[in-house]
Structures are given as structure tokens and as C-alpha cells.
N, C-alpha and C positions, 0 to 999 in steps of 0.2 A: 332262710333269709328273705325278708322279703322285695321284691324288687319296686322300681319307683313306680310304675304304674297303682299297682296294688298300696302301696303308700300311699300317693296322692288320693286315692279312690276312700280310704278310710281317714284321711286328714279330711277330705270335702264332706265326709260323712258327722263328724265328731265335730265341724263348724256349721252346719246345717243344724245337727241336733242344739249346737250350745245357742243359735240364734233362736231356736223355738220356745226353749228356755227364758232366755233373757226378749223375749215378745219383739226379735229384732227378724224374725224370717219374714219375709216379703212373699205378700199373697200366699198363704200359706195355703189355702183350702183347692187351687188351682194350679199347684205346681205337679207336675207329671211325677211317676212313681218311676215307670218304663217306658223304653220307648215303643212304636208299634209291633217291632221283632221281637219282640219280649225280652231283651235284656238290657241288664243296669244300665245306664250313661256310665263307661269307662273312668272317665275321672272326675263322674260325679257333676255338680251343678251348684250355681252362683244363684238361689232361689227358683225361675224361672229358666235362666240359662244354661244351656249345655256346655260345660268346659269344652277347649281345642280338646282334639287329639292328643296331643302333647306338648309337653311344658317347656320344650322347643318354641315351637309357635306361638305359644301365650305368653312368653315373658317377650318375645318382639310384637308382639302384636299390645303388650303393654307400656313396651319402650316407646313405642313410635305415639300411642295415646298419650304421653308425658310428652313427649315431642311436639306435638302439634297444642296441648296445653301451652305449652310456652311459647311457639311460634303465635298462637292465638291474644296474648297476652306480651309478654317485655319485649318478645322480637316486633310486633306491632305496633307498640307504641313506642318504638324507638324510629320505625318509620313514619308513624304519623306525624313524629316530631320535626322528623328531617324534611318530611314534606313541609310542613309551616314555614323552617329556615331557607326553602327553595323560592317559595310563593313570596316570604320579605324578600328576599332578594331581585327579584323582578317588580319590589313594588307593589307587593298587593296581599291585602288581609287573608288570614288565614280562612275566612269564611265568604273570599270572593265568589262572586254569580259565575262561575267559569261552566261551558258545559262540557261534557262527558272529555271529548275530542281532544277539546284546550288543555283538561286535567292530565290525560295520559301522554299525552307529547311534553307537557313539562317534566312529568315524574317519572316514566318509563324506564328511564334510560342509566339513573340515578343509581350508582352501585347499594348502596343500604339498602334502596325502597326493592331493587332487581335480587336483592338477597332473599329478602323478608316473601317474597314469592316464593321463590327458586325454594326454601325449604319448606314452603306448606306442602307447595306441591310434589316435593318429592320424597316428605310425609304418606301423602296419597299413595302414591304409587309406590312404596312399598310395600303396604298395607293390604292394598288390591295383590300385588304378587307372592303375596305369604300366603295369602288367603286361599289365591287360584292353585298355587304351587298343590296347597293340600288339599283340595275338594276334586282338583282333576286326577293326581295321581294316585287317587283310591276312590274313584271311579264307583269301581263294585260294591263297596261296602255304602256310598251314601246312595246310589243309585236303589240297590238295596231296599236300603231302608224308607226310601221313595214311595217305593211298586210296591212294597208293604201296606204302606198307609194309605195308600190310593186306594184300595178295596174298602178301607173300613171306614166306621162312623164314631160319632155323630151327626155328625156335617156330613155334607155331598162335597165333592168335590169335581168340574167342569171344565174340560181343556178343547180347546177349539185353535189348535196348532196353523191348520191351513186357512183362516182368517185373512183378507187382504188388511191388514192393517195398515195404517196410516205413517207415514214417512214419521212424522213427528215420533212416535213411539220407539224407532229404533236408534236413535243417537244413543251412545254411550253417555248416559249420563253421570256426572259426577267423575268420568273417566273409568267410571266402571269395567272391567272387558264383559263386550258383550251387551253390557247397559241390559235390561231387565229385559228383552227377550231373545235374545243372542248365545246367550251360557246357559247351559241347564242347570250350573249349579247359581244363578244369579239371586235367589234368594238366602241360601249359606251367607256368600258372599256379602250380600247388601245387608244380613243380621249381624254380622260380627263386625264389618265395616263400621257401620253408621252408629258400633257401640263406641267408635274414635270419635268420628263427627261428634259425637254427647258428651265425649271428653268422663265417659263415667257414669253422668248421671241416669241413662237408660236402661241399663242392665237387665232390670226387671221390669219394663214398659211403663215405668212411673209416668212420663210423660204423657204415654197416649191416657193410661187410668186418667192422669187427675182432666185430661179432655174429656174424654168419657163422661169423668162424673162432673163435670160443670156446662154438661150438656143440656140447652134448655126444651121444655119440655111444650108442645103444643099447647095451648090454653083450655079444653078441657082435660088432657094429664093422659090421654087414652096414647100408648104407643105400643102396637103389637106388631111393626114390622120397620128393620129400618136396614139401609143401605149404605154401605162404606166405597167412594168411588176411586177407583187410585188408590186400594188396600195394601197395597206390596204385599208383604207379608203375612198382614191381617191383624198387628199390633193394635189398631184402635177397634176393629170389628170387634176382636175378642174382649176388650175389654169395655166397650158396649155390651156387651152380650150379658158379661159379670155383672154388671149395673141392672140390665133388664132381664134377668134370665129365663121369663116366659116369651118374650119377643122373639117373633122369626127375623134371624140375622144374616145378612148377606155381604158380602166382600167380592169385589168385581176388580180387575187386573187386566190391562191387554197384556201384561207380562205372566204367560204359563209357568216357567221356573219359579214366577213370586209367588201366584198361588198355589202352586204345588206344596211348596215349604209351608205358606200357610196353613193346607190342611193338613199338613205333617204336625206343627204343635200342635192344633187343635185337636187333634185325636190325642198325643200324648196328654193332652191337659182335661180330656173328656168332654169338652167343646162343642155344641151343636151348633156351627156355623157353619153357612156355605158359602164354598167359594167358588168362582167362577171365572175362565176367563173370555171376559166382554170389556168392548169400549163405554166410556161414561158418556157418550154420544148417541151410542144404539145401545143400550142395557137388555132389552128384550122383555122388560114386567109390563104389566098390563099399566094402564092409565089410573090415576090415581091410587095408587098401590103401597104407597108407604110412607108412616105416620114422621119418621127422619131421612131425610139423605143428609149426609156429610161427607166430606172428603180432608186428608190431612198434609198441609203443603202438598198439592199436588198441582195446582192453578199454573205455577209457575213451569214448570215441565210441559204445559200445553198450549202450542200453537192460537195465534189469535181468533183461525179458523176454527179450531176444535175449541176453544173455550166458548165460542157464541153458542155450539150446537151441546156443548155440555150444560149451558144453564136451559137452551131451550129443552133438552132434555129431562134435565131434574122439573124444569115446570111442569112437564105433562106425567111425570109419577109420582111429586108429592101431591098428597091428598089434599082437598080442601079443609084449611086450618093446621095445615103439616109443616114441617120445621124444615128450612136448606140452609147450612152452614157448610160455606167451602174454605174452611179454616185455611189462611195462608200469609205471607208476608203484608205489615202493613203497607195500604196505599191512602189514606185517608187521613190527614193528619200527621202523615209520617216528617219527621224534621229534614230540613234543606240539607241537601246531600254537600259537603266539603270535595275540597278537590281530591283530597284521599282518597275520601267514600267513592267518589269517580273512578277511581282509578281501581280500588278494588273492586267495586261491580264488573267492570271492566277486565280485569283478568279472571274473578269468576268464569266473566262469559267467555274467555277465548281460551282460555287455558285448563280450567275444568269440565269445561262441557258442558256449563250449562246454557243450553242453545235460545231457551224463550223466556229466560230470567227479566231483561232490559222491554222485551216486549211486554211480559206481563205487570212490568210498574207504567206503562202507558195503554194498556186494551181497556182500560174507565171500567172493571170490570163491576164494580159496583152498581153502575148505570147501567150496565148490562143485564143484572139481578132485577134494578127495577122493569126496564123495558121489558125484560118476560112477562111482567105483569105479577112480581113479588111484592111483598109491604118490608121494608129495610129496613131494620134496626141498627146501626153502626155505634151505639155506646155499649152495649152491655149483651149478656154478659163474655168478659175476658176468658176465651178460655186455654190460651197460653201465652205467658205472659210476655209482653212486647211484640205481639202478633196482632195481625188486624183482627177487626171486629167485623161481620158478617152474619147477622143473626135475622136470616128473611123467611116469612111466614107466609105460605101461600093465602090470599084469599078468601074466607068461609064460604062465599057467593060465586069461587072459578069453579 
């Protein structure tokens, strides 16, 4: 008789085969066989991804993604509504000039709007303590499988543990435990997490692919080296790398756990990337050294301090005629924030963690790009959609 492990293990196997079939497998030529211990994924794999453990953990770990779908969706617009009916009631348009302050003293306190939080966020946190529950309490086997992959190649992989790093780097972001250099297991963590955040659609890094490939390319087309700053995991590195596959590829992290995980797919996927962990402030490459740098939402997680010395940084390693896109939330353009949208920027920042979110829709970071002494493109091209535009070229004359 067979038991459910072994079940699920040939049910992932006979929907794998039947997507290859029907031309529905994702990235097929890049998805891992083994992993670096040399056996199967247990129960198998969602293209790219490695199933939970068990089917415990993945069916809440898929409850709580339907959960926060809807908290995302009808529970939120049921408070944006109630905010509207709160703002007529004092008298004032739904799209009054209110700032930040004014918005969350009127709504705060509001039982619907105080619900419509209360269950994203404790969405979150469940999500986070399924996760942790299982990567701490089997310890040995991911740790394991770690110290495995650390030896091997493609890719190098770079840990620089006793680093003074910078205060800004260790807030728990997102509420994460630990936040990205805190938990050794924080890139586990932040891989199965952030497949709630996508609500779905990231499973198999579509997201960073199609950034990847709508990466624009210096004006004479030559790109043999490019740099990912704030890789976590390495999801947009590696699929750079796919797009350029003779390009020397790099992923940089002050989070060790993120990179570690990093070079852990990237061996199982055969991957010549390296990862490293360095700040986007001090990278350590020599002066004009590489034909891309990019980073993916990461602007927002960095201090106003560290974001000056991150672009002055990316100016003295992109090459002259090289490409910096620091893909992140729009600032340029972006529509007048409601007193809603106040209000949920606002509990973002105080309730999830995100500590330089509010700061970084005011560091001009744009102006910043150009005061390096960049040339700023901000129309084109998109390369996620309703995200800002950043497409700055160093110089052919720096």
C-alpha cells in the first residue's frame, strides 16, 4: 500500500510529465532534476518549486494565500467604501488633500477599516509561523542540504557573517522573524512567503523572467557582466542569467540566509551565478565593471542614507554607456494618494515592518540617479507593470 508521501511524489510526477505534454511546464530546460544531496524533491515540484514537506503545511500555507486574496480584494474594498462614508460625513470628498496624519486619526479607529487590517495581518503571521514552525524544527535536514550546496558549482557562493552592517538592514521586514539576516533559515522563509505576497502568480519566478527579459540593453547590445543589488534570493539574477547565458552574473545580499538559499537553487538549476554577501553601498567590483546593474524593489527597504551611497555606488561600477535600473515602486507620476491609500501606507509602515517605505516616496530618488551624473529615462521601457520607470544610462564620456 502505498503511503501519502509516495503518493503525492508520483501524483507531482504524472502532472509534471502531463504539463510537458500539453507545452504547459514552465521553464522547462531550467528546472532542477535533484537536489545538491542527490535526491529526489520528496514530494516533488510545482515546475521550479520545491513542494512543502508535507501536505500539512501546504494546504495552510494555501488556505492563508486564498485568505489574504480576499482580504486583498472584497475585505478592501469594503473598507475603502466605509472610508468614503466616514470622510462624507465630516464633510469632505472622497478625494480630499488630507495628509498622512489627518487620514489615520479619522480612520484608525473605525471597526471595518480596524478589521480589514487586523486580518491581513494576521494572514501574515501565520504564514511566517508555518513556515518557521517547519524549517526550524528539521534544522538538520535543511541545514543539510545548505553545507551541501555551499561546496558546489556553478556559481561561487560568499558569506561575510562578521560584516558591520548597517542598522537599516536588520529590521524584520515584512514582519518576517528574523527579517533577512536574523534566521538562517530566512531565505526558505522569504521563498515560500512571498509566494502568498504574489497571491499565486510567482511560483515559477514569472515575474522576475518577464523583468529580465524586458531588460533594456546598453546602446551598443555588448552586456558581458551584470549585477543584481538586493538579490534575496537571486530570483531576478537567475533569470538574467537565462536571458544572457554567456554574461558573468552576480547577486549581492547583506542577507547571508538569502544568499545562501540563492546558491542553493542555482546549483540545483545548474546556474553559473554568483552570489555574495555584500552591501549595494560597498559591492567591492572594481570601477566600471559592469555593462547592467539592477535591483528588484529593494529602494524601498533602504535608508535615505544608504540609498544616496547606493546610487553613488552603482555610478562608479556601471560602465561608461551601461544600464542602472533600480526597479521599484512608482514615484513619478504616481496618482494622489486618497485618504485610504494614507491610511494603508500607514499601517504598512507601522504594522508590517516596513520601516523606509514612507521615506522612500519622498528621498527624490530619481534626482538622486540624475545628481550621480546619470542620463534618466523615466517613460520606457515598463518592466513591471504599474511600477515606476528608472531606465538611467551612464554617460559614454564618464
Amino acid at each position: 500500500m502505498l503511503d501519502r508521501r509516495t503518493l503525492m511524489g508520483v501524483s507531482a510526477a504524472v502532472t509534471s510529465a502531463l504539463g510537458v505534454l500539453t507545452g504547459r511546464a514552465a521553464h522547462a530546460k531550467s528546472e532542477p532534476k535533484v537536489n545538491p544531496a542527490g535526491t529526489l524533491a520528496p514530494r516533488g515540484r510545482f515546475g521550479r518549486m520545491e513542494r512543502l514537506a508535507n501536505l500539512d503545511l501546504e494546504s495552510r500555507q494555501d488556505f492563508l494565500m486564498s485568505f489574504r486574496t480576499w482580504a486583498n480584494s472584497d475585505l478592501s474594498r469594503a473598507a475603502l467604501s466605509r472610508s468614503e462614508v466616514i470622510l462624507a460625513g465630516k464633510g469632505l470628498k472622497k478625494d480630499a488633500d488630507l495628509t498622512q496624519p489627518e487620514a489615520v486619526a479619522l480612520l484608525e479607529n473605525d471597526p471595518l477599516i480596524a478589521t480589514s487590517t487586523r486580518a491581513w495581518l494576521s494572514c501574515q503571521q501565520l504564514s511566517w509561523n508555518g513556515l518557521k514552525e517547519e524549517f526550524e524544527n528539521n534544522s538538520d535536514k535543511y541545514l543539510s542540504e545548505l553545507e551541501a550546496a555551499d561546496k558546489m558549482g556553478p556559481g561561487t557562493l560568499e558569506l561575510n557573517p562578521s560584516y558591520p552592517w548597517p542598522d537599516y538592514v536588520k529590521h524584520e521586514i515584512h514582519i518576517q522573524p528574523g527579517g533577512y539576516v536574523g534566521n538562517e533559515f530566512a531565505g526558505h522563509m522569504y521563498h515560500y512567503g512571498t509566494n502568498g505576497f504574489y497571491t499565486g502568480r510567482n511560483h515559477n519566478d514569472e515575474l522576475h523572467v518577464g523583468v529580465a527579459n524586458a531588460m533594456p540593453l546598453p546602446k551598443d547590445g555588448k552586456v558581458l557582466r551584470i549585477l543584481d543589488v538586493g538579490t534575496g534570493i537571486g530570483q531576478l539574477a537567475m533569470a538574467l542569467k537565462e536571458r544572457f547565458p554567456n554574461a558573468e552574473v552576480w547577486g549581492i545580499d547583506a542577507g547571508g540566509p538569502m544568499v545562501r538559499y540563492a546558491h542553493l537553487r542555482a546549483v540545483e538549476r545548474g546556474l553559473d551565478v554568483n552570489f555574495a554577501q555584500r552591501l549595494g553601498e560597498d559591492t567591492k567590483f572594481p570601477d566600471n565593471y559592469f555593462d547592467i546593474v539592477t535591483s528588484y524593489i529593494m529602494f524601498h527597504e533602504v535608508s535615505p542614507e544608504g540609498t544616496k551611497a547606493h546610487v553613488k555606488e552603482a555610478m562608479r561600477i556601471v560602465r561608461p554607456g551601461g544600464i542602472y535600473y533600480p526597479l521599484d515602486f512608482k514615484l513619478t507620476g504616481a496618482p494622489k494618494r486618497t485618504a485610504y491609500g494614507h491610511y494603508r501606507s500607514w499601517w504598512d509602515h507601522r504594522w508590517n515592518n516596513e520601516v523606509w517605505t514612507i521615506k522612500f516616496r519622498q528621498n527624490g530618488l530619481p534626482d538622486l540617479i540624475r545628481q550621480a551624473g546619470f542620463e534618466l529615462n523615466e517613460k520606457e521601457p515598463e518592466l513591471l507593470k504599474g511600477f515606476g520607470i528608472l531606465n538611467a544610462t551612464k554617460p559614454a564620456q564618464a
